[in-house]
N, CA and C atoms as a LAMMPS dump frame, in Angstrom:
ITEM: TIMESTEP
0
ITEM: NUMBER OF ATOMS
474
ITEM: BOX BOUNDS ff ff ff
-5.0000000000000000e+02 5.0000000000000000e+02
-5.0000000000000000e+02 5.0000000000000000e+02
-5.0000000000000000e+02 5.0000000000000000e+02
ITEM: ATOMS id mol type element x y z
1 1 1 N -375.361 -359.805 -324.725
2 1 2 C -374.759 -360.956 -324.104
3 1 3 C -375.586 -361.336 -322.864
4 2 1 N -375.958 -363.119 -322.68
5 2 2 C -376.9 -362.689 -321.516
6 2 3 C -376.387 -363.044 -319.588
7 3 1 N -376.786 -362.571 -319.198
8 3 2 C -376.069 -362.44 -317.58
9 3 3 C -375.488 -363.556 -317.041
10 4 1 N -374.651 -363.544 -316.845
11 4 2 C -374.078 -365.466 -316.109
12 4 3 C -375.046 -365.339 -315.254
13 5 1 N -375.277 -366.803 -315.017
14 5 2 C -375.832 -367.135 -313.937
15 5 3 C -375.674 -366.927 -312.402
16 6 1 N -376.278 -366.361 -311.14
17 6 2 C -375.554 -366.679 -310.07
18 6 3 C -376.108 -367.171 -309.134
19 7 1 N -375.367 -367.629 -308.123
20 7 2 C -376.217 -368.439 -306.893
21 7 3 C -376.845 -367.158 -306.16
22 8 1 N -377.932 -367.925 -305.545
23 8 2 C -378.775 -366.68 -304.766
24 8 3 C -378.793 -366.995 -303.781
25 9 1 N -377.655 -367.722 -302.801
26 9 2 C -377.532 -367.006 -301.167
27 9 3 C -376.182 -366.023 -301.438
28 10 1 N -375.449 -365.587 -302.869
29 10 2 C -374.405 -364.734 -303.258
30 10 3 C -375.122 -363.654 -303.704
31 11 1 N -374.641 -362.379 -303.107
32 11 2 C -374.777 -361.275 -303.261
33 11 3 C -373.796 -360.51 -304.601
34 12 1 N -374.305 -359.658 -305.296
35 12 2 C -373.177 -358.787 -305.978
36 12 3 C -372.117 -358.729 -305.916
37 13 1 N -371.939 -358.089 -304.497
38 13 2 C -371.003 -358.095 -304.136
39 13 3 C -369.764 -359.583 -303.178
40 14 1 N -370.239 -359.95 -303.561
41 14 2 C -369.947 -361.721 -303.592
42 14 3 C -369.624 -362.355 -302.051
43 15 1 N -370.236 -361.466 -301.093
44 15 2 C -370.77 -361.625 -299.986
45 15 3 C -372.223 -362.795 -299.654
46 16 1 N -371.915 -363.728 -298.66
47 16 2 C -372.82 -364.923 -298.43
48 16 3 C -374.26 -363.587 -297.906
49 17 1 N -375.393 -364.075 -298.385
50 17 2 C -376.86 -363.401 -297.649
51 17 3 C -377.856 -364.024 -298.186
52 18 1 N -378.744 -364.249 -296.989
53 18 2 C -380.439 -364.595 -296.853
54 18 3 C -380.867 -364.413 -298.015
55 19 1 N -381.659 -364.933 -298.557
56 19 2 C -382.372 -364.759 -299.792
57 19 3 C -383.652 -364.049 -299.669
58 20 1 N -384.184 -362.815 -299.904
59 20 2 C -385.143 -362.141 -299.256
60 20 3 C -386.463 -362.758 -299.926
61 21 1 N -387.047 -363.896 -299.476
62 21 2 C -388.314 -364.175 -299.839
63 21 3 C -390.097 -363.629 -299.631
64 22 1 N -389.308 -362.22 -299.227
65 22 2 C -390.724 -361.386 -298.979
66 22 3 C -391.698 -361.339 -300.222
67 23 1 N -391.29 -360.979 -301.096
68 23 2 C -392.435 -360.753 -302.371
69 23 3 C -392.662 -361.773 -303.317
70 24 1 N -392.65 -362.912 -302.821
71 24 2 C -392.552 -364.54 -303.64
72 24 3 C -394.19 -364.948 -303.338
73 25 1 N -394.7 -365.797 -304.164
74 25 2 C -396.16 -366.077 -304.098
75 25 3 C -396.213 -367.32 -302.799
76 26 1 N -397.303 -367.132 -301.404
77 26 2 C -397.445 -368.495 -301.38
78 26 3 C -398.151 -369.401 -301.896
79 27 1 N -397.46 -370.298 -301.778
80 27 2 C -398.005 -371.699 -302.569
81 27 3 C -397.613 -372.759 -301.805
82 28 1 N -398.538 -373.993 -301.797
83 28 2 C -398.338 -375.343 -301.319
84 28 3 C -397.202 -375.8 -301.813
85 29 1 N -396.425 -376.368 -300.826
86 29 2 C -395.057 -376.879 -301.272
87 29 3 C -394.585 -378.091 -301.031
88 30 1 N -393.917 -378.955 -301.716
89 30 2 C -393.741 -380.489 -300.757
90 30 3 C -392.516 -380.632 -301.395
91 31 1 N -391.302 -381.626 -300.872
92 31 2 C -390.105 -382.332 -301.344
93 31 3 C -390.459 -383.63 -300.669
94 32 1 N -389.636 -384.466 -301.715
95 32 2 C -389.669 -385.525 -300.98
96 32 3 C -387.89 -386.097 -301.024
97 33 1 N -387.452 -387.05 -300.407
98 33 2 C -385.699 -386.758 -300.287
99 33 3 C -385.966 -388.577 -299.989
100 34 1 N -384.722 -389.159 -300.672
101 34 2 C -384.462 -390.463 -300.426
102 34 3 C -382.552 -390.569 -299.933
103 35 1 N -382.513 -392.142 -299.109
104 35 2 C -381.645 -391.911 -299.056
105 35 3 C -381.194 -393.535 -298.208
106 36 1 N -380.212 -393.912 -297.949
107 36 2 C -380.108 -395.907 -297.734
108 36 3 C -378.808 -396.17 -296.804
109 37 1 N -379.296 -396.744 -295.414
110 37 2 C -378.151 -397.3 -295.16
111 37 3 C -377.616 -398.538 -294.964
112 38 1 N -376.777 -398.756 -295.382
113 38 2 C -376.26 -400.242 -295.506
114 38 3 C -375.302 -400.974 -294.682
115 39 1 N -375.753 -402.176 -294.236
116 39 2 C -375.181 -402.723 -293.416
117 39 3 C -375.084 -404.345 -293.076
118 40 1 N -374.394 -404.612 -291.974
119 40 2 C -373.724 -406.33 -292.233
120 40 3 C -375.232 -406.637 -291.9
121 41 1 N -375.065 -408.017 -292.182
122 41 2 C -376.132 -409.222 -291.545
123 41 3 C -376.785 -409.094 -290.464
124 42 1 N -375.76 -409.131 -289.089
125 42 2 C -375.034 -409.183 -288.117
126 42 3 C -376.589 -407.906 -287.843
127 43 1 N -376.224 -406.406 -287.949
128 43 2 C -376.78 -405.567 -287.777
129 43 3 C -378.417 -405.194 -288.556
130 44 1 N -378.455 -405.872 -289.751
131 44 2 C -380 -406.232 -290.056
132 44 3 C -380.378 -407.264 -288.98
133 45 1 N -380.006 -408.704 -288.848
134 45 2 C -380.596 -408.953 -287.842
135 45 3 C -381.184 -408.204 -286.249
136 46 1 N -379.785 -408.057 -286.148
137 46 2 C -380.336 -407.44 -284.573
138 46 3 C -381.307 -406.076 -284.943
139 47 1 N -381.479 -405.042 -285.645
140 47 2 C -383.071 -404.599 -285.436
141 47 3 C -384.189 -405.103 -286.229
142 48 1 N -383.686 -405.911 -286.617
143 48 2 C -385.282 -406.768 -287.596
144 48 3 C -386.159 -407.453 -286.036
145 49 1 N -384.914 -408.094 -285.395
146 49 2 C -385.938 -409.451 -284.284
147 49 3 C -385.594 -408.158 -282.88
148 50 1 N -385.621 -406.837 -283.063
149 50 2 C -385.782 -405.635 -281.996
150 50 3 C -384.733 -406.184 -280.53
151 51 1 N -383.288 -406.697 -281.246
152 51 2 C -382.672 -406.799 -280.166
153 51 3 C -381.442 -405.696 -279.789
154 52 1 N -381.384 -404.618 -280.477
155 52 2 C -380.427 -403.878 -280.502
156 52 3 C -380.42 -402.956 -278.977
157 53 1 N -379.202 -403.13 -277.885
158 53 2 C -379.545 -402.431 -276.903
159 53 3 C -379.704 -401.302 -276.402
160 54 1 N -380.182 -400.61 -277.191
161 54 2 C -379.754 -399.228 -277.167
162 54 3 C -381.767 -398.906 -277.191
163 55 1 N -382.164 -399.648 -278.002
164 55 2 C -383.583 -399.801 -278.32
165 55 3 C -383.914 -399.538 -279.464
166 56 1 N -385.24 -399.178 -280.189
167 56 2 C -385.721 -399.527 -281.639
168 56 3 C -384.945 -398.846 -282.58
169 57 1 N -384.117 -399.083 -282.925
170 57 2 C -383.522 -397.475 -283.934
171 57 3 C -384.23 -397.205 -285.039
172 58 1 N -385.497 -397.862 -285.601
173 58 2 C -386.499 -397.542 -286.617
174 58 3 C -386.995 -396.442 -285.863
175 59 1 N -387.653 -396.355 -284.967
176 59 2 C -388.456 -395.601 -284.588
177 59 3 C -387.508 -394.808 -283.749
178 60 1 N -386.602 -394.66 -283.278
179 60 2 C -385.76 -394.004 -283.085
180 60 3 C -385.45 -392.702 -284.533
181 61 1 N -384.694 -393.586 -285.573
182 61 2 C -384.773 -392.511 -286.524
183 61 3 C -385.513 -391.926 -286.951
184 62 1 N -386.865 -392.519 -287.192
185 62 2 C -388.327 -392.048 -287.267
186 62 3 C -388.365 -390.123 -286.614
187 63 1 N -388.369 -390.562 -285.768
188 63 2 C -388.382 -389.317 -284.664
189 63 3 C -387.783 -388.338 -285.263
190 64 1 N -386.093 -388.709 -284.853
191 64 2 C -385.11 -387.612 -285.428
192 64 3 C -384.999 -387.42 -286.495
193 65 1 N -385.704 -387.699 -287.78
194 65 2 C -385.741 -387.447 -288.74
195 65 3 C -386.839 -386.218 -288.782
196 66 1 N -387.652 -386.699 -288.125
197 66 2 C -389.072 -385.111 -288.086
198 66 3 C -388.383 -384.179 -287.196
199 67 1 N -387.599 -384.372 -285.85
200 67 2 C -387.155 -383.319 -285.526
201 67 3 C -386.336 -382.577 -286.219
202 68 1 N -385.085 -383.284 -287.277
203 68 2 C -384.489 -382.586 -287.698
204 68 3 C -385.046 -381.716 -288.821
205 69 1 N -386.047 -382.163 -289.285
206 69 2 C -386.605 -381.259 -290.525
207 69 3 C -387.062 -380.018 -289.815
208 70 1 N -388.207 -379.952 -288.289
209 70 2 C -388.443 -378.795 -288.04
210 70 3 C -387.256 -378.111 -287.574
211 71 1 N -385.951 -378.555 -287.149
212 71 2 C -384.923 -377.739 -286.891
213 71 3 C -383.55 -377.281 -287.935
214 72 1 N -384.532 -377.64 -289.164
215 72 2 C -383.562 -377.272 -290.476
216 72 3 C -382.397 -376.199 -290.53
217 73 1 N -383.36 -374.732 -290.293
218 73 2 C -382.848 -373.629 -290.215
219 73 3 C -381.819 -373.477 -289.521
220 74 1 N -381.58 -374.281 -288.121
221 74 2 C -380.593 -374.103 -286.99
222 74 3 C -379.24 -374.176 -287.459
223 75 1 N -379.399 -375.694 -288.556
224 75 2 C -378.451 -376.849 -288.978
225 75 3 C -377.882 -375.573 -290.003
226 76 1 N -378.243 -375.146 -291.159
227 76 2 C -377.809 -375.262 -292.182
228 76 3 C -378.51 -373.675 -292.41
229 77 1 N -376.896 -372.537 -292.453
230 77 2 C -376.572 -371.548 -292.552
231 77 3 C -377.567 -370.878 -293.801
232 78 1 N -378.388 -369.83 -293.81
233 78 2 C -379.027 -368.953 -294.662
234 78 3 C -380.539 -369.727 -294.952
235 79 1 N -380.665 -370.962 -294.311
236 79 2 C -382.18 -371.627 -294.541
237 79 3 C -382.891 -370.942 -293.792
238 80 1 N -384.291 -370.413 -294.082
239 80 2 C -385.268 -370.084 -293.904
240 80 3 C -385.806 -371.024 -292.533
241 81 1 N -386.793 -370.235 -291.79
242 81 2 C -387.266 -371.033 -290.915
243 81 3 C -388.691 -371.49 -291.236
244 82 1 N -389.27 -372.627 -291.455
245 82 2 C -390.305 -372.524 -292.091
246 82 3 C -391.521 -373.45 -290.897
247 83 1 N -393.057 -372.897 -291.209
248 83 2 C -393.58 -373.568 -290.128
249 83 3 C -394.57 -374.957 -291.235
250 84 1 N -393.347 -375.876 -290.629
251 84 2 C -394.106 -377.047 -291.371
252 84 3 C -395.398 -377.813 -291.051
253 85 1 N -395.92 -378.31 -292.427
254 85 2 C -397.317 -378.491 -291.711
255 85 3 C -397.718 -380.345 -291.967
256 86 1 N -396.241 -380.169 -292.217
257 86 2 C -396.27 -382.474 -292.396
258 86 3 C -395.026 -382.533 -292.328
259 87 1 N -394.689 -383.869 -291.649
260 87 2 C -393.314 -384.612 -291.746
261 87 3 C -393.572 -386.162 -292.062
262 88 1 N -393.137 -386.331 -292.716
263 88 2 C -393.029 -388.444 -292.623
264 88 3 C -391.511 -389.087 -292.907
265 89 1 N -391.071 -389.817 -292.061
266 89 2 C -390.224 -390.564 -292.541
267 89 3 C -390.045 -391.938 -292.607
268 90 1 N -390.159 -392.757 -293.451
269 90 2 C -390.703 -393.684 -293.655
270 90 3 C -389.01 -395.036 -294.073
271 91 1 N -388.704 -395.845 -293.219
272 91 2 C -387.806 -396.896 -293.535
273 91 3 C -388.125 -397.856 -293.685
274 92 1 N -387.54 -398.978 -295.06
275 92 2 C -387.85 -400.141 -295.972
276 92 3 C -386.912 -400.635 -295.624
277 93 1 N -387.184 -401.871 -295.265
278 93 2 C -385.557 -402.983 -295.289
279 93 3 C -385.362 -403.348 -296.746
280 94 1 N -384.361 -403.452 -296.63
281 94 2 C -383.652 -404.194 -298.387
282 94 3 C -382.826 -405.284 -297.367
283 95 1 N -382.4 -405.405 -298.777
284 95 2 C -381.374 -406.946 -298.675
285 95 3 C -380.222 -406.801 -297.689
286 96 1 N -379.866 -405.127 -298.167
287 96 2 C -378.528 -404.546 -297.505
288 96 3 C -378.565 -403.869 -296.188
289 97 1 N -379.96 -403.007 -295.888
290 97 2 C -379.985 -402.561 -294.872
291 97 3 C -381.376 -401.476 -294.985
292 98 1 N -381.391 -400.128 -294.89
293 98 2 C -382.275 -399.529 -294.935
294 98 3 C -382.971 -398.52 -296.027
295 99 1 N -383.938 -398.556 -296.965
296 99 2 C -383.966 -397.382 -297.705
297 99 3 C -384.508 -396.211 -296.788
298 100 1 N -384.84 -394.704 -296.763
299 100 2 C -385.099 -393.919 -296.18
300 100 3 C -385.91 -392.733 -297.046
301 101 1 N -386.98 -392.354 -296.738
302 101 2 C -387.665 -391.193 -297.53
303 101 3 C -388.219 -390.515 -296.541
304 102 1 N -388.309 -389.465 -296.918
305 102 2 C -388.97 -387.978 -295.923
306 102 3 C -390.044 -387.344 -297.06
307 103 1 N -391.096 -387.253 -296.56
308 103 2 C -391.859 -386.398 -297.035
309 103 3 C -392.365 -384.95 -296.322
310 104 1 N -391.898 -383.822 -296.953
311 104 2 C -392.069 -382.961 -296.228
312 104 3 C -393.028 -381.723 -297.46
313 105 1 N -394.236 -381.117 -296.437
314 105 2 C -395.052 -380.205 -296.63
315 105 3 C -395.235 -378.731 -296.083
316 106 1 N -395.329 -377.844 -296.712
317 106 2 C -395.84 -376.339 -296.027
318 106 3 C -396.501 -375.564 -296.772
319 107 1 N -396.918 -374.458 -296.774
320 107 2 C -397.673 -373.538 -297.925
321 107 3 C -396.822 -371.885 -297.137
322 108 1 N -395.817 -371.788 -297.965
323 108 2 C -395.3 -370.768 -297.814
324 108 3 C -394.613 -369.712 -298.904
325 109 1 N -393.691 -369.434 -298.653
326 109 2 C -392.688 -368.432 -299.838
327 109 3 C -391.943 -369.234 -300.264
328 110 1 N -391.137 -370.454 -299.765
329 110 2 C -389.928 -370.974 -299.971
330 110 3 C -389.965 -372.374 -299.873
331 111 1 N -389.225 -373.569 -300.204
332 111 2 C -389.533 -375.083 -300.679
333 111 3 C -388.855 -375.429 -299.392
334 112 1 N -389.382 -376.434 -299.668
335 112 2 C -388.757 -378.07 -298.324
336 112 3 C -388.016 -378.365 -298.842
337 113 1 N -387.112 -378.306 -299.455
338 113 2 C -386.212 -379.694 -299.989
339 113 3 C -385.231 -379.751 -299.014
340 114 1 N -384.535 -378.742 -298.502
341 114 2 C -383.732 -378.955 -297.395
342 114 3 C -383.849 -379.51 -295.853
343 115 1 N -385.368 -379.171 -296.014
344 115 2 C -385.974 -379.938 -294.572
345 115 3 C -386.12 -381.502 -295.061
346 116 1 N -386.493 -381.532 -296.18
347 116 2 C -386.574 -383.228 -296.392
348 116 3 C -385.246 -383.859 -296.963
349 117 1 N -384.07 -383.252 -297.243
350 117 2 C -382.795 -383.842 -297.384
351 117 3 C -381.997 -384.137 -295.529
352 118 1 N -382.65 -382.789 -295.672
353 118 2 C -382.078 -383.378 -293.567
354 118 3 C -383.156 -384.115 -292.66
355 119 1 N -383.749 -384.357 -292.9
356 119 2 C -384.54 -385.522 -292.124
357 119 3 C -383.807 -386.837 -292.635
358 120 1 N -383.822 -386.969 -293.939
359 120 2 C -383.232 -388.308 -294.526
360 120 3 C -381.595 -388.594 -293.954
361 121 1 N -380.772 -387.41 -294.087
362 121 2 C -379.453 -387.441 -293.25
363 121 3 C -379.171 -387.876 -291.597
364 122 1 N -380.577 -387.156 -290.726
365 122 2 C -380.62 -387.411 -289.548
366 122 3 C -380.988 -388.635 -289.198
367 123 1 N -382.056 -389.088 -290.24
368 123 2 C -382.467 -390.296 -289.916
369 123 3 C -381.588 -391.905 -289.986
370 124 1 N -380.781 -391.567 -290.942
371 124 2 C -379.774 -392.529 -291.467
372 124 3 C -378.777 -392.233 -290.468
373 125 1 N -377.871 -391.119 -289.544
374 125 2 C -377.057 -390.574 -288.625
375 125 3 C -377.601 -391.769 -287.629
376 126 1 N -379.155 -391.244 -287.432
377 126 2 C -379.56 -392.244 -286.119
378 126 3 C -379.294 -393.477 -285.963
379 127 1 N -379.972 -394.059 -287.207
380 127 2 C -379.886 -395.895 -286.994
381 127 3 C -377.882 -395.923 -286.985
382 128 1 N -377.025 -395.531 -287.992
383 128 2 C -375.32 -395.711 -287.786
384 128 3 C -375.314 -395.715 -286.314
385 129 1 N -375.934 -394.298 -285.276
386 129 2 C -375.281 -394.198 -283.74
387 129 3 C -375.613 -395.162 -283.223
388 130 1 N -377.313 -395.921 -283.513
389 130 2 C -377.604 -397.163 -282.526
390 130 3 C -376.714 -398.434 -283.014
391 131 1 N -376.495 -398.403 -283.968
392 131 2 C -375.854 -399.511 -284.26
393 131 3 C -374.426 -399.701 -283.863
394 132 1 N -374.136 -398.787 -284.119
395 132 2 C -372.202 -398.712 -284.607
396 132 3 C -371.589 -399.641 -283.952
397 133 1 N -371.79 -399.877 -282.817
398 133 2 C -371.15 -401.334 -281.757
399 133 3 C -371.182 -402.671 -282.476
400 134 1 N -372.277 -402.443 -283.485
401 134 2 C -372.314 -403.927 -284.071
402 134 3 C -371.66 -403.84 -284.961
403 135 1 N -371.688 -402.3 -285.903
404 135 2 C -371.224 -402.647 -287.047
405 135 3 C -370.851 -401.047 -287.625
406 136 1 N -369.704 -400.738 -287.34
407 136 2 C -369.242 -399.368 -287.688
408 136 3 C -368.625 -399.483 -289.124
409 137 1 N -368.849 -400.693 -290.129
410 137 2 C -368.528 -400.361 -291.466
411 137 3 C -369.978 -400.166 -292.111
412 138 1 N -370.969 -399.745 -291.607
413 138 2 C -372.328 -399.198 -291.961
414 138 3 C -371.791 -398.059 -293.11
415 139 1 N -372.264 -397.886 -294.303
416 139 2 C -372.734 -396.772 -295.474
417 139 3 C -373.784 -396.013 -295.357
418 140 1 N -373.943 -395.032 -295.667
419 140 2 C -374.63 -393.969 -295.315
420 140 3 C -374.429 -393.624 -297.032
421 141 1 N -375.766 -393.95 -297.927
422 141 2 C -375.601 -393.555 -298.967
423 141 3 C -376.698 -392.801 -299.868
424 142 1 N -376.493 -392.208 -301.186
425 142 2 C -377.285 -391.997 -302.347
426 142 3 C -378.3 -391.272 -301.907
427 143 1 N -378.118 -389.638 -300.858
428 143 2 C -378.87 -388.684 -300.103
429 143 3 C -379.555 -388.04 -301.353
430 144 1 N -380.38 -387.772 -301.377
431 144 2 C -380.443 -387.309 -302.896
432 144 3 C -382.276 -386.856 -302.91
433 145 1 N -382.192 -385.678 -303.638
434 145 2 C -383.951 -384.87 -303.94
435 145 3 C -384.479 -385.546 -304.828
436 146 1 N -386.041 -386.294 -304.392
437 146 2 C -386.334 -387.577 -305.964
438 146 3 C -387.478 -385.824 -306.228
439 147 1 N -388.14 -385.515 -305.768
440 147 2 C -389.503 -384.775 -306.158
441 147 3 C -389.694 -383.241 -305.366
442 148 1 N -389.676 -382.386 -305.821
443 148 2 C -390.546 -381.094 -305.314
444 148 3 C -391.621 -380.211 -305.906
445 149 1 N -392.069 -379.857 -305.281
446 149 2 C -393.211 -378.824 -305.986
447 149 3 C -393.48 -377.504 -305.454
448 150 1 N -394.531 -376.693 -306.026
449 150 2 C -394.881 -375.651 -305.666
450 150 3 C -393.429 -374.562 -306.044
451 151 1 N -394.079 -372.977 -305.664
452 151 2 C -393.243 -372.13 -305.733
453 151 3 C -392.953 -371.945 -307.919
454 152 1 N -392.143 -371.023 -307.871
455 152 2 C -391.603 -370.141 -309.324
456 152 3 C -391.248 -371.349 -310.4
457 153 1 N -390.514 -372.019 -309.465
458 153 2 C -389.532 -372.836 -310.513
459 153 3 C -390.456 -374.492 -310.839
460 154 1 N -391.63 -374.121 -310.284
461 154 2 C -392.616 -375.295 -310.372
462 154 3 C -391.714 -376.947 -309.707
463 155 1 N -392.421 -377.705 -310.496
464 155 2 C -392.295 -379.319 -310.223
465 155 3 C -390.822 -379.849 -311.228
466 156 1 N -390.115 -380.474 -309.535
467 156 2 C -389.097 -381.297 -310.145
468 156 3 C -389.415 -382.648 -309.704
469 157 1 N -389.033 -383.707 -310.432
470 157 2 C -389.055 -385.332 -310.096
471 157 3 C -387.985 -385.736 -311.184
472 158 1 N -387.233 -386.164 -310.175
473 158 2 C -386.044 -387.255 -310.504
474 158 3 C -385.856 -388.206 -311.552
């Protein structure tokens, strides 16, 4: 009969623990993470013509999107601390408001995808805080892993 499956920050004994990535190959690793926030008119205008008072929230989220990826581990219980060796986060206007992608790189034991799902979260967090005065029915949507590579379980794309 063959073994159920189990999650691996679960122990045997069905206790939460670190995943011991000591004897794993390194390898070049990248995720990339998408993700969109949507919003009135009202609030596309004001940072399209850079009148929002708070100041740019593109480049505002920009930022906190790379900080939050190097501070992954802090955020989010049993993640690895990893020393990254690229961040990008990159925002598209649409019709509705913002698309959002993170590209994140390292050559280690263990994948980005969590550093590049939380850059995309932080980054979308940011532009909602600069805005919210204009427009607190803002969406925060469709966070989601399009691509990763490297490591055991090889290449995923969406």
């Amino acid at each position: 009969m063959p073994s159920k499956p189990r999650l691996s920050h679960v122990g045997a004994d069905g206790k939460a623990r670190m995943v011991d990535v000591g004897g794993k190959e390194i390898t070049d690793r990248e995720a990339i993470a998408r993700g969109r926030v949507s919003m009135s008119a009202e609030a596309r205008r004001l940072i399209r013509s850079g009148a929002v008072k708070k100041g740019d929230p593109l480049q505002a989220a920009r930022l906190a999107g790379i900080m939050a990826a190097k501070r992954t581990s802090e955020l989010i219980p049993l993640c690895h601390p990893l020393a990254l060796t690229h961040v990008a986060v990159d925002l598209t206007p649409t019709r509705t408001g913002y698309d959002i992608e993170a590209r994140v790189r390292t050559r280690g034991q263990t994948g980005v995808e969590m550093e590049a799902l939380t850059a995309v979260s932080v980054a979308a967090l940011t532009i909602y805080d600069m805005v919210k005065a204009v427009d607190k029915r803002m969406v925060i949507s469709d966070i989601k892993l399009m691509f990763k590579s490297g490591g055991k379980s090889g290449t995923f794309t969406r």
